[in-house]
N, C-alpha and C positions, 0 to 999 in steps of 0.2 A: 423970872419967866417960868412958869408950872411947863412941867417935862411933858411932854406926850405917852400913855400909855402904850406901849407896844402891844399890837393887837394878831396873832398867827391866825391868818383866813382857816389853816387847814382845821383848827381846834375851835374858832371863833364861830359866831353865828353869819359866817358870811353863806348867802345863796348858793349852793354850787349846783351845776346845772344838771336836770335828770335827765336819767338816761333812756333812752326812746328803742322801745322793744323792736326787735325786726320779729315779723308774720312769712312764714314761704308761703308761693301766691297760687296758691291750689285751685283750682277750678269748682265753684259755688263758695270761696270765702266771700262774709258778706262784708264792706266796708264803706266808708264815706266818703266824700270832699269835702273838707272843712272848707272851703273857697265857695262852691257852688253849693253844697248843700246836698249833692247828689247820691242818691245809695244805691247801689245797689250790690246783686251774686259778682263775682269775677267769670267771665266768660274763658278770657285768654289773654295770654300776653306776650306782646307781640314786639317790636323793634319801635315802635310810637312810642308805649307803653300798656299801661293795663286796659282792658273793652270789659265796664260795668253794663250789667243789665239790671234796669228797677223794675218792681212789682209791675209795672204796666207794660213792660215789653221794649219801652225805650233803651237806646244805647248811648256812650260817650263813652272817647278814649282820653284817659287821665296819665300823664306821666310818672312817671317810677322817680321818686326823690327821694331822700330822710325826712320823715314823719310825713310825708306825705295823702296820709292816710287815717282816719279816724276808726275805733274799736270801740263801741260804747261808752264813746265820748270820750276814748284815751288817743291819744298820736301812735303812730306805728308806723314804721319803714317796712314796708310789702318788696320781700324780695325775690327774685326767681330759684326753681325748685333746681336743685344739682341735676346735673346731668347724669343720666345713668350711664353706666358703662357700657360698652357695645357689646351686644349680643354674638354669640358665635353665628355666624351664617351656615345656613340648614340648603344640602342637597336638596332633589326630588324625592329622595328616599327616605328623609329625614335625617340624615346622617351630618356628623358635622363637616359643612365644606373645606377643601384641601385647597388656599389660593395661589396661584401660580404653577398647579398644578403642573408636572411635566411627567404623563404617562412612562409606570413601571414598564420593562421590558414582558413580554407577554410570558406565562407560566407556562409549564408542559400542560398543566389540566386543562379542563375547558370546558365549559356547558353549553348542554345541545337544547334547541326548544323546536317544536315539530314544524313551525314554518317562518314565513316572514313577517308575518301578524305579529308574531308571539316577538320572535328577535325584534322588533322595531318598539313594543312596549315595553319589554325588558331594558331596553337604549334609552328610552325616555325618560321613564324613572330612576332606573338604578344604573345609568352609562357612568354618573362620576365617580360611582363606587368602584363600580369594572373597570374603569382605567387606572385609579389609586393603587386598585391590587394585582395587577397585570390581567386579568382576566377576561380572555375569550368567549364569547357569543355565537353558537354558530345553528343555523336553522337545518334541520334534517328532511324536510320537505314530506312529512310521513314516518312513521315507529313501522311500519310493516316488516321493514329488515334490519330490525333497531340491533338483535342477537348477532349479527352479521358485521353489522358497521362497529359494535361495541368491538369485537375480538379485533379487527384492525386496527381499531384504536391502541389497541393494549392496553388498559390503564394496570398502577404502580403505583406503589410510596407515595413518591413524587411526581405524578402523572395522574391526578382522580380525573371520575368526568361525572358530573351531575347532566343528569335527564329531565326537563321539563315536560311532563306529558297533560294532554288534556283528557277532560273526562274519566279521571282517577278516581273510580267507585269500585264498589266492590261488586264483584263477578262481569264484568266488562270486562272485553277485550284487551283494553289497554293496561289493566291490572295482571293481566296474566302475560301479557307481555314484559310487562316491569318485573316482573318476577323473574322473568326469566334469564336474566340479565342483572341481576342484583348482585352485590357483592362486597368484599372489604375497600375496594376501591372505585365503584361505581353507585353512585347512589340515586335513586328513580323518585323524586316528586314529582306534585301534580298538582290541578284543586276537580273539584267536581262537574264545570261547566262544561257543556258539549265543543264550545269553542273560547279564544281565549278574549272575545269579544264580549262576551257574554260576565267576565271578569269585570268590566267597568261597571260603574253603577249608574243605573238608568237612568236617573236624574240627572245627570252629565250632559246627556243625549237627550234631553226632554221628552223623554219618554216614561209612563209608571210602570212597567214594566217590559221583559224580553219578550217578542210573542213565543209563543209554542210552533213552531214548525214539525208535520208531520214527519213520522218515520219513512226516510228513503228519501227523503228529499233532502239535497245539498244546506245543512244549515246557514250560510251566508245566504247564499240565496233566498231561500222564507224567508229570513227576515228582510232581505230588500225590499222585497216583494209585499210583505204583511204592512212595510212602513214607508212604503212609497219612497225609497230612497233608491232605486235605479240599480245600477250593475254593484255587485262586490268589491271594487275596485271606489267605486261611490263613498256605499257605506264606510268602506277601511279608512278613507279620509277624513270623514264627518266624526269618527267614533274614535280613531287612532287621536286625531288632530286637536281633538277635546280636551285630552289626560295631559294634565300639569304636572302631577305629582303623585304620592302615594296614598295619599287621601281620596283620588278618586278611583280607588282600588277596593275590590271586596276581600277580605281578610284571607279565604282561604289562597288567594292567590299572591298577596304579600309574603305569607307565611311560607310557602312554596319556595319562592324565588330566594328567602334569605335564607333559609336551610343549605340551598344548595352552596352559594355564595361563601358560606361559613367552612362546608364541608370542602371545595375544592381550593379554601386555602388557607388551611388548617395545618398544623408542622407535619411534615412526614414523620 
């Protein structure tokens, strides 16, 4: 009886089966249905599976299998894209969010802003920062006796106080006020706007621009007036209630508000 040759599949001419490329399933990959014949971009993909769309607009959803898929007439397993890792979550301010937040004890310094306009958008935007860093918000209701209120304050080392003033140009009023009250531990920003309404960006308010209100007249007021929005009390809701975030801020008044932020809690 003739022996049988031993034959090793691994060395031999035996078939060994090919191996079927994985594709990650990006949105406009083009691919087939070897089943139905069907081609088209990859739309999305979804818990069904993949949603093709062909040249004409047509759609079908095809399941996600191995080789599932044709590539210029080769098979391919279409797999889903990794997941990205999560992003840090962004304050109002853009600042990176603190979760679980449980507000510092409050700091000796403190910034002042001239009313309650100004303190209620300063909260909106930058409130998760100011409670991260213990920091106080407080409205002055008026700079007229800003020289007065500052020396009670005493500020110190460990005691600053930043000032948010409006209408910070030069040769006003409120500039030569700031001055006069400046010091190694008080520090006076601003931005240029007559009010701090006038800081959002008009587009916000669907508006193209602030109107001009003449000299002597209450600026909330003109503009209610100019834009048919009724008392000040009105507009402060429509214009305050608008602002999400820092982005609908004009720069001089971002830049303002985090000067001061930096300065009153800075190491002694």
């Amino acid at each position: 009886m003739r022996a049988q040759q031993y034959r090793d599949p691994l060395t031999s001419g035996a078939r060994r089966r090919k191996e079927i490329p994985t594709v990650v399933g990006e949105t406009g990959l083009v691919v087939e249905d070897p089943v139905s014949g069907f081609c088209g971009a990859l739309v999305s993909l979804g818990k069904d599976g993949a949603l093709l769309e062909d040249a004409k607009g047509r759609r079908r959803v095809f399941p996600l299998r191995p080789g599932g898929f044709l590539i210029d007439g080769q098979p391919v397993t279409v797999i889903r894209p990794a997941a990205e890792p999560d992003k840090p979550q962004r304050s109002a301010s853009g600042s990176v969010r603190v979760e679980g937040l449980r507000a510092r004890t409050a700091r000796g310094g403190r910034i002042w802003v001239e009313g309650l306009h100004d303190a209620e958008l300063v909260e909106r935007v930058w409130g998760h920062d100011l409670r991260v860093e213990g920091v106080v918000v407080e409205p002055l209701h008026g700079i007229d006796d800003l020289a007065g209120a500052v020396a009670e304050f005493a500020p110190s080392a460990d005691r600053r106080l930043g000032v948010l003033v409006d209408h910070l140009v030069a040769g006003s009023k409120e500039t030569r006020t700031a001055a006069g009250v400046a010091g190694p531990h008080v520090l006076v920003t601003g931005h240029p706007y007559v009010d701090v309404w006038q800081a959002v960006r008009p587009a916000l308010v669907k508006i193209p621009a602030w109107p001009e209100v003449p000299r002597g007249t209450d600026w909330k007021t003109g503009v209610c007036a100019a834009l048919g929005w009724g008392e000040p009390a009105d507009g402060a809701r429509r214009v305050l209630g608008a602002v999400r975030d820092f982005r609908d801020l004009e720069t001089p008044l971002i830049t303002a508000v985090e000067r001061l932020i930096d300065f009153v809690t800075a190491p002694a």
